[in-house]
N, CA, C and O of each residue as an XYZ file, in Angstrom:
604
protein
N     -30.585     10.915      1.525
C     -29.941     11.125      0.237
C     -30.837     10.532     -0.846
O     -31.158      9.347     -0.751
N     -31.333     11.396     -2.038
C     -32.174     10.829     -3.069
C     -31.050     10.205     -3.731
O     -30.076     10.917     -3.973
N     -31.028      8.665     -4.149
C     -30.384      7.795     -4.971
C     -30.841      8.158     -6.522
O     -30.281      7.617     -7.476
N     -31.664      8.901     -6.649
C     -32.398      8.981     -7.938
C     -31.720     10.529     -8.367
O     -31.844     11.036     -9.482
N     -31.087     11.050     -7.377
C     -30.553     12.587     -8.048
C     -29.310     11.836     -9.195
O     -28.771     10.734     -9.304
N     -29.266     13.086     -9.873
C     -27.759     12.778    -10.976
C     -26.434     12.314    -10.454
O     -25.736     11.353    -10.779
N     -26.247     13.420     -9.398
C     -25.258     13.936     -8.866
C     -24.910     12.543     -8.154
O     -23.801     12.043     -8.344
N     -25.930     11.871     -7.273
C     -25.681     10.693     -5.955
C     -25.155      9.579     -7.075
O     -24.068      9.003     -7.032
N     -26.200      9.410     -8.103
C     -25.580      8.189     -9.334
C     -24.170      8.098    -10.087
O     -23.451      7.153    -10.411
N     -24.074      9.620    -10.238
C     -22.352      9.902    -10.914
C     -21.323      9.632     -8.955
O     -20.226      9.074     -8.928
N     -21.686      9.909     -8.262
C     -20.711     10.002     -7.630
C     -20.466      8.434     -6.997
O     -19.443      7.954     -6.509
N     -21.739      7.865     -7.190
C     -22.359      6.058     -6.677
C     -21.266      5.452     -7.489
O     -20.401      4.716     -7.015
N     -21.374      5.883     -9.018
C     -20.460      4.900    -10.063
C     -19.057      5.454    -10.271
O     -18.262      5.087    -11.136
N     -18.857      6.481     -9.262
C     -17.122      7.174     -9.476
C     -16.774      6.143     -8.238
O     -15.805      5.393     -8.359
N     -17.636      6.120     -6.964
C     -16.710      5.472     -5.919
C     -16.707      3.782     -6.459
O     -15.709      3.138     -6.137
N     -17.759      3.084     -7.238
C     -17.731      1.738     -7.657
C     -16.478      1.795     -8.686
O     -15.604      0.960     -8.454
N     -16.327      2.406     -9.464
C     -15.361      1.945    -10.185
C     -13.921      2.033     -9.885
O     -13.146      1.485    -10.668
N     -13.287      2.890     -8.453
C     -12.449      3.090     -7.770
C     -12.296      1.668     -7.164
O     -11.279      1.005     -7.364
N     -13.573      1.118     -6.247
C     -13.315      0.051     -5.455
C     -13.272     -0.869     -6.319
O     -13.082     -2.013     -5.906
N     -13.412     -0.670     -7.545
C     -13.002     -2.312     -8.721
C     -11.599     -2.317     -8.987
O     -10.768     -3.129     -8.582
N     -11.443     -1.380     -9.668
C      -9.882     -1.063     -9.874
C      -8.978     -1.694     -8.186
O      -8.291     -2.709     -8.073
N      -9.369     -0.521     -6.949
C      -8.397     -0.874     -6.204
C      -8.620     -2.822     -6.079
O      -7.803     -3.743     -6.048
N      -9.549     -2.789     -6.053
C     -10.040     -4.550     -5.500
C      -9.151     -5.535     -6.713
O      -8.620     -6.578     -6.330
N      -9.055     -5.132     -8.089
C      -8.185     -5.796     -8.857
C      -6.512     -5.866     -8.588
O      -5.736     -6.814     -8.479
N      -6.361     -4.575     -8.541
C      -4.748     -4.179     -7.538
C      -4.473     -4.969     -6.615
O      -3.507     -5.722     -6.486
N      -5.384     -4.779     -5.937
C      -5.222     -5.569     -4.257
C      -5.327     -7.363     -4.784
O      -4.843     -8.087     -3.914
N      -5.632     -7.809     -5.489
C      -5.871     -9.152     -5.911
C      -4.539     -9.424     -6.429
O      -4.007    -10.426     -5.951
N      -3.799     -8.694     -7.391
C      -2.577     -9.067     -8.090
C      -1.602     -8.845     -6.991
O      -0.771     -9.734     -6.807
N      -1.583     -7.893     -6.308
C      -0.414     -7.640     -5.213
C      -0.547     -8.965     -3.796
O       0.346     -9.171     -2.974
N      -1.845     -9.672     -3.850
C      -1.738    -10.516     -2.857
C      -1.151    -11.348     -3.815
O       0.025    -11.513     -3.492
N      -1.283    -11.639     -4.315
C      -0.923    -12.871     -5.093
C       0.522    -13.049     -5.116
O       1.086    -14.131     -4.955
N       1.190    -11.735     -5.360
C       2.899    -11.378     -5.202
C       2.923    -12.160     -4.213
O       3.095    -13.363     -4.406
N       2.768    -11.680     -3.021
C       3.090    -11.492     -1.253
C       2.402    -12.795     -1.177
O       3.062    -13.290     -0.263
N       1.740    -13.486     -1.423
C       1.716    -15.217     -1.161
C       2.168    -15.899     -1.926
O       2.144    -17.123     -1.795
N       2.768    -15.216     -3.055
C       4.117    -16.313     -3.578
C       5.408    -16.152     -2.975
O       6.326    -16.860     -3.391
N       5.610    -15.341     -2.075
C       6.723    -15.092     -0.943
C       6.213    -15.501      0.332
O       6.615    -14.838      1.289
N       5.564    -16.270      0.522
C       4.790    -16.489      1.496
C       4.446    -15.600      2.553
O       4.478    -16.071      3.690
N       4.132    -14.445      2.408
C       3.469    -13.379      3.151
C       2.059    -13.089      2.978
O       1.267    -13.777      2.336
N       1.801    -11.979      3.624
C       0.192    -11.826      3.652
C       1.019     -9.900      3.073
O       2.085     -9.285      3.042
N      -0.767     -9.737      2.667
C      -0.889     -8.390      1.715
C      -0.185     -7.459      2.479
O       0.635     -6.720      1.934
N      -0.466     -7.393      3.998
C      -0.145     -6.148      5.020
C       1.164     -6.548      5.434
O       1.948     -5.679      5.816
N       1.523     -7.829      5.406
C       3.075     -8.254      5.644
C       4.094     -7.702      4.950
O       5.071     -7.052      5.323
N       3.543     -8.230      3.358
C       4.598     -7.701      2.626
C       4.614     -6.148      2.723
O       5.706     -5.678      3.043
N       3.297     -4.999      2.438
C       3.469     -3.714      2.576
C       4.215     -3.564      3.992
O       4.550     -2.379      3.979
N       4.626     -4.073      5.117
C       5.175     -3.562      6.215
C       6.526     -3.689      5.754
O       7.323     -2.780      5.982
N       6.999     -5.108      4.895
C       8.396     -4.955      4.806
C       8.917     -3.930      3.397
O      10.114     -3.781      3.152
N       7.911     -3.333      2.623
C       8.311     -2.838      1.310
C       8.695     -1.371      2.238
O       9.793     -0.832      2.375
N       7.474     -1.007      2.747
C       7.674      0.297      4.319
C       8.978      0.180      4.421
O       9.787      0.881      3.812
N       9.278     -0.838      5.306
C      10.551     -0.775      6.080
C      11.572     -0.546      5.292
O      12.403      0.342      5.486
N      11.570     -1.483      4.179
C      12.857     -1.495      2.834
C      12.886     -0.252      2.552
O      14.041      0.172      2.537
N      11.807      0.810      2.233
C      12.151      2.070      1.894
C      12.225      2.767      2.836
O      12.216      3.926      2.419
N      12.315      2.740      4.177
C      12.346      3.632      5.311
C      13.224      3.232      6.206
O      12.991      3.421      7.400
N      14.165      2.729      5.865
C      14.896      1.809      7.546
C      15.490      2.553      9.125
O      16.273      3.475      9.355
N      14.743      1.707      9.938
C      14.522      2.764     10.784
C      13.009      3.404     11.368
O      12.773      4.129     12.335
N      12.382      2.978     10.641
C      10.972      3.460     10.648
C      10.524      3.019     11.955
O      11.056      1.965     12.304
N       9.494      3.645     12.983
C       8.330      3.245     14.145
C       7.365      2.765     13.464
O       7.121      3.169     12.327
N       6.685      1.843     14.056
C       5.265      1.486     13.921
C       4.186      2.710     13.307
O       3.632      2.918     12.228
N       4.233      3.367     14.629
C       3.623      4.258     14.016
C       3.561      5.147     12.952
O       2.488      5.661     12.639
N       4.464      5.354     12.435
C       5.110      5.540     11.013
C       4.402      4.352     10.036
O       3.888      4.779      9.002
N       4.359      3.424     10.192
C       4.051      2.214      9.393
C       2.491      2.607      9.473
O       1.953      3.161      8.515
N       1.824      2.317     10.589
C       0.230      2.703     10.760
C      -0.048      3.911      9.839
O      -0.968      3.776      9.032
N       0.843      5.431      9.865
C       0.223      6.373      8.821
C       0.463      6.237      7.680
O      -0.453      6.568      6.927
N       1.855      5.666      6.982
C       1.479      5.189      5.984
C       0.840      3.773      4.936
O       0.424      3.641      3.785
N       1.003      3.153      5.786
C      -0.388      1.988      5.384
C      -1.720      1.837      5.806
O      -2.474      0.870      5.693
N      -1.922      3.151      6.404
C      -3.152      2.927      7.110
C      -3.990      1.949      7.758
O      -5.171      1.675      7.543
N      -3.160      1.465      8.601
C      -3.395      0.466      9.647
C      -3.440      0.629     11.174
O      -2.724      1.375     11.842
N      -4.177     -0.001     11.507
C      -4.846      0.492     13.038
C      -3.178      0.153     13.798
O      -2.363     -0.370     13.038
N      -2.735      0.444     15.201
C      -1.705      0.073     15.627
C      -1.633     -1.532     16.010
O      -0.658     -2.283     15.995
N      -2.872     -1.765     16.322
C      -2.707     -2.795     17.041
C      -2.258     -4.016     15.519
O      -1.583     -5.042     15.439
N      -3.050     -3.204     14.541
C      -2.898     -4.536     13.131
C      -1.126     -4.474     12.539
O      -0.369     -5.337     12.093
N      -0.984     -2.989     12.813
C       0.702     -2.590     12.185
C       1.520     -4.077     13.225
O       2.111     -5.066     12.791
N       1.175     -3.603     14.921
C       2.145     -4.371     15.831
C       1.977     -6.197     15.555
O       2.970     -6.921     15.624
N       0.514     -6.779     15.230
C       0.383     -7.713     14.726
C       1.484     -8.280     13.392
O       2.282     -9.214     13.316
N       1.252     -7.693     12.877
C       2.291     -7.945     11.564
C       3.982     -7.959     11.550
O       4.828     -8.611     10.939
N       4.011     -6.860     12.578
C       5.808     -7.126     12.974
C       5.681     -8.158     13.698
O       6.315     -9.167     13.388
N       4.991     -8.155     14.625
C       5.095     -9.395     15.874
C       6.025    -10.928     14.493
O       7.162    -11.396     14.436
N       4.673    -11.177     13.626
C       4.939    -11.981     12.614
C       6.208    -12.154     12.029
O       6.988    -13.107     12.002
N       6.238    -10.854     11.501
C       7.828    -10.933     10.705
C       9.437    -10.996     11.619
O      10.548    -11.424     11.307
N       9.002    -10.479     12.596
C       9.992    -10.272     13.538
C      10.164    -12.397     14.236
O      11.196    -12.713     14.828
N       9.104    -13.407     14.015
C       9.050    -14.183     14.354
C       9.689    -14.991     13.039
O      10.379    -16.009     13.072
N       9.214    -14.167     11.773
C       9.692    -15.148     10.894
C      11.327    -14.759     10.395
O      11.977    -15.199      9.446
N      11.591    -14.015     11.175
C      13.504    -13.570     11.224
C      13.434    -12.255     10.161
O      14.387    -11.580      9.771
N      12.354    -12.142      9.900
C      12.783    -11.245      8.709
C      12.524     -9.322      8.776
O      12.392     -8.494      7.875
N      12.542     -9.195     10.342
C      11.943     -7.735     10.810
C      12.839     -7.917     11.980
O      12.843     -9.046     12.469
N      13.751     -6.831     12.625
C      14.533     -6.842     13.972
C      13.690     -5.196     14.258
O      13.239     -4.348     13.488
N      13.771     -5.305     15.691
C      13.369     -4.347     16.577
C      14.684     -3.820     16.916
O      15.733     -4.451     16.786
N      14.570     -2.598     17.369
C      15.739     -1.790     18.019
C      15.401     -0.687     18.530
O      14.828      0.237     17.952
N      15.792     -0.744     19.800
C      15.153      0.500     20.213
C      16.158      1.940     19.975
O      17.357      1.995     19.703
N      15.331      2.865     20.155
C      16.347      4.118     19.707
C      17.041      5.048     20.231
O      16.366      5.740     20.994
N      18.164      5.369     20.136
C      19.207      5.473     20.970
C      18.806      7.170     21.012
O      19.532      7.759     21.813
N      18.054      7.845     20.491
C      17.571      9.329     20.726
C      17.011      8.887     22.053
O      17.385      9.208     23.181
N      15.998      8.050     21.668
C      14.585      8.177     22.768
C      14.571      6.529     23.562
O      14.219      5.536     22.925
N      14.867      6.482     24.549
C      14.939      4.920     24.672
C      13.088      4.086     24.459
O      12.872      2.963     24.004
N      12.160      4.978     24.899
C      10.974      4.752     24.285
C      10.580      3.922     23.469
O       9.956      2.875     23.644
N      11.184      4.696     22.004
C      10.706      4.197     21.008
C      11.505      3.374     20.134
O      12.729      3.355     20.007
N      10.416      2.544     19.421
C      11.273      1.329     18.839
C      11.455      1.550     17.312
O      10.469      1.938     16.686
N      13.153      1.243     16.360
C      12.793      1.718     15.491
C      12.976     -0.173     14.533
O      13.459     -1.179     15.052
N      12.784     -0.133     14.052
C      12.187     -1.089     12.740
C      12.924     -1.714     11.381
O      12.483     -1.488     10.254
N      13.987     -2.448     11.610
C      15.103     -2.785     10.291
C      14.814     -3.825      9.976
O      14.390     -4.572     10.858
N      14.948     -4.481      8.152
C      14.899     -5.793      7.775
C      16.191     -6.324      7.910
O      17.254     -5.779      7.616
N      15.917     -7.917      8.586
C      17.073     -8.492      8.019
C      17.353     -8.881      6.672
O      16.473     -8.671      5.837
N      18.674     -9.536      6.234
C      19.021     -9.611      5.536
C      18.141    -10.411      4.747
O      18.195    -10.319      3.521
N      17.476    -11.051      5.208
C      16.442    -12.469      4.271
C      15.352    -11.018      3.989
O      15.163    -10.633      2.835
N      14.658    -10.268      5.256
C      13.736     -9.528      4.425
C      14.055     -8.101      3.859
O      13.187     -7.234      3.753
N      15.312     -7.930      3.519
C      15.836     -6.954      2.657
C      15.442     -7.747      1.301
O      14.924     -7.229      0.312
N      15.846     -9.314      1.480
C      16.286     -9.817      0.024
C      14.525    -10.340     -0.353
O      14.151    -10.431     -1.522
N      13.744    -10.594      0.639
C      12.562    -10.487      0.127
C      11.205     -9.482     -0.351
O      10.115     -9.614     -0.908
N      12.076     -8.371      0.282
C      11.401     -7.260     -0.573
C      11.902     -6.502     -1.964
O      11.266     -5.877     -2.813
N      13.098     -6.775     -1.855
C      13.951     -6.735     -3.354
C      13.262     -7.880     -4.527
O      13.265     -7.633     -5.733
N      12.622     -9.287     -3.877
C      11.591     -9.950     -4.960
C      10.888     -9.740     -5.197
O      10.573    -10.075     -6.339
N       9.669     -8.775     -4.162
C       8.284     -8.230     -4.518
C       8.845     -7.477     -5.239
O       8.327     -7.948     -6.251
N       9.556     -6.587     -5.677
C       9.371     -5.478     -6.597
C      10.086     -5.938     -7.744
O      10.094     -5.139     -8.680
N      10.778     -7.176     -7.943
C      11.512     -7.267     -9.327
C      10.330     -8.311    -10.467
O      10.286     -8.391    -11.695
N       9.529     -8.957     -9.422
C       8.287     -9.385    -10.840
C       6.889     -9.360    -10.275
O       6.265    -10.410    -10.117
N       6.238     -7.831     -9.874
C       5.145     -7.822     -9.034
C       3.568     -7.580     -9.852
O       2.939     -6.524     -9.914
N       3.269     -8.641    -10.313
C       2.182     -8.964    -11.237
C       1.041     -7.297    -11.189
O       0.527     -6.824    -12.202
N       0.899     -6.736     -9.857
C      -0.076     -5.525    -10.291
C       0.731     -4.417    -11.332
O       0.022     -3.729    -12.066
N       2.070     -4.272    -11.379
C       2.719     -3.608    -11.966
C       2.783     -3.859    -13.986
O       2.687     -3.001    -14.863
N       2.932     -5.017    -14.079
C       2.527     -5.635    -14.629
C       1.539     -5.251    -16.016
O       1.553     -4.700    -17.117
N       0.561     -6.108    -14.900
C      -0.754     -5.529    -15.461
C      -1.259     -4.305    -15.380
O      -2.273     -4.087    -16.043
N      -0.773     -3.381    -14.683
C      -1.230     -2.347    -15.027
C      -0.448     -1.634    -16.210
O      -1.067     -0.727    -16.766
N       0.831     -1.921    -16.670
C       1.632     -1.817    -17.844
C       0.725     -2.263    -18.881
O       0.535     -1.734    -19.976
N       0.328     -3.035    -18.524
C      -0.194     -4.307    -19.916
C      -1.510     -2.973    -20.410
O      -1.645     -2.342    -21.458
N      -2.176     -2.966    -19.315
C      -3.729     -2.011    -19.400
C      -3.147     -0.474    -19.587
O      -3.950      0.192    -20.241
N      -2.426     -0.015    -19.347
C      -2.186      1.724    -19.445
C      -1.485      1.432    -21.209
O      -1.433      2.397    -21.971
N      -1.143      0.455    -21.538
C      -0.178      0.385    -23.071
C      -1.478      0.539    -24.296
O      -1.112      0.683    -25.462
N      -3.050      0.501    -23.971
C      -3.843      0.283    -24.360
C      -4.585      1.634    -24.464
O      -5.582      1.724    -25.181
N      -4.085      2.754    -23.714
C      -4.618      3.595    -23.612
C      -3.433      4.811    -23.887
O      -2.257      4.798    -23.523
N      -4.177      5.875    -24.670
C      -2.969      6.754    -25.488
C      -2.323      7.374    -24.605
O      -2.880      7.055    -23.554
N      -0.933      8.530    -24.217
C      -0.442      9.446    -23.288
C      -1.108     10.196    -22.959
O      -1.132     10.543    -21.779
N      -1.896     10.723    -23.883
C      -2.446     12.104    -23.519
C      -3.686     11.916    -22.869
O      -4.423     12.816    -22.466
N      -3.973     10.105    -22.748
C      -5.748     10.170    -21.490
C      -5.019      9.623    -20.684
O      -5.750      9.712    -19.697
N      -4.153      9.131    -20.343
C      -3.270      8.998    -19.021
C      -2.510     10.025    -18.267
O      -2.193      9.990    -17.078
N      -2.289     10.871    -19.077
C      -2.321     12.391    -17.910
C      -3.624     12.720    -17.599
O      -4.088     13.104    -16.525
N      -4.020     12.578    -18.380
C      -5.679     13.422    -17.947
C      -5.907     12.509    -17.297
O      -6.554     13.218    -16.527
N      -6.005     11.361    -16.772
C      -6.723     10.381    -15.717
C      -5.809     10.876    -14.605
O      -6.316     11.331    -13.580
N      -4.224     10.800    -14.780
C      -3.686     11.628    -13.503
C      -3.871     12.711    -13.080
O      -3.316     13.049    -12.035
N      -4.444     13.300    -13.550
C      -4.950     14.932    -13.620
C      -5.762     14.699    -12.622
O      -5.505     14.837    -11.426
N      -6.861     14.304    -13.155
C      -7.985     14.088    -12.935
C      -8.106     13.268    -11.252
O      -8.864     13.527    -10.317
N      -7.167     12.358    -11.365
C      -6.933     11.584     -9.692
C      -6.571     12.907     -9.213
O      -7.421     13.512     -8.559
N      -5.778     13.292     -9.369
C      -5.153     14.564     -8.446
C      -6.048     15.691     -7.915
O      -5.992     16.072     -6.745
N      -6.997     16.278     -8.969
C      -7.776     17.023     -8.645
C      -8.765     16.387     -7.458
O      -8.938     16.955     -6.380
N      -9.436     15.018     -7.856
C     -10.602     14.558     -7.097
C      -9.858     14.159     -5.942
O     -10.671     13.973     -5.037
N      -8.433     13.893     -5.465
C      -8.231     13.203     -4.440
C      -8.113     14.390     -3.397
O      -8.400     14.315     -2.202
N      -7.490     15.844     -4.282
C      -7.381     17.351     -3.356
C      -8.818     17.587     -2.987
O      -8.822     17.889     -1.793
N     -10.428     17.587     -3.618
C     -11.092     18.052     -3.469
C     -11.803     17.029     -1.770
O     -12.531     17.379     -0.841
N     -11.046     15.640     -2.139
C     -11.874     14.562     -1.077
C     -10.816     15.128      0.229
O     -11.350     15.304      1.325
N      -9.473     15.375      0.097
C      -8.706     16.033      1.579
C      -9.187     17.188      1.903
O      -9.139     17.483      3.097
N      -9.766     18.133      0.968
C     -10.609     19.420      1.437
C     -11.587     19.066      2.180
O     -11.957     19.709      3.162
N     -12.193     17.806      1.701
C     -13.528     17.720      2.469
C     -13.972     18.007      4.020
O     -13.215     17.623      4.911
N     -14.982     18.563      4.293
C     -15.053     18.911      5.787
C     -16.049     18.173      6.109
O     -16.454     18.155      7.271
């Protein structure tokens, strides 16, 4: 790959400024989830669960994109810290499905009532007019269809 073409430099500084942004996100949202004393993938397993109850692991792995073994790591955790129950499922005796208890119902109801990336990203989008904030959603939408096309 020539680093010196146009094309490699525009696309070099589209994926850098993606991984700044997400890397700032990901900084404010840990920060949430260790003032609840969780970890980043902890809390996303119980926000998962809060909106899915009932959910498999594997369910959790496709949408957080986490390997199985890191998804089962993380319940192991929560399920230790009382705040994740297992149950297996009365369709399939197999498979296991995934409910918060009551402490981590009530601790994912705190991540979302003062969750600093939300926040700040309020604070930063208030700075920028309506009409380039559709077009930046636009614009995500288009580039994220063209990267699932990719072959």
């Amino acid at each position: 790959m020539d680093y010196n073409d146009l094309k490699v430099k525009q696309a070099s500084k589209v994926v850098q400024s993606f991984m700044e942004v997400s890397r700032a996100l990901a900084k404010l949202t840990q920060q949430n989830a260790k003032s609840l004393g969780l970890s980043l993938q902890q809390l996303g397993v119980i926000n998962t669960i809060y909106s899915k109850p009932s959910i498999t692991i594997k369910e959790i792995t496709q949408r957080l994109f986490l390997s199985k073994s890191t998804a089962s790591m993380n319940v192991d955790a929560l399920v230790k810290l009382g705040l994740v129950e297992r149950n297996v499922s009365k369709e399939d005796r197999r498979e296991v499905n995934l409910t918060l208890t009551d402490e981590g119902a009530e601790l994912s109801r705190k991540s979302s009532q003062n969750p600093a990336s939300y926040k700040a990203m309020i604070n930063a989008i208030e700075k920028i007019s309506q009409e380039d904030i559709g077009k930046l959603l636009q614009l995500h939408g288009e580039l994220l269809s063209n990267l699932n096309s990719f072959q």
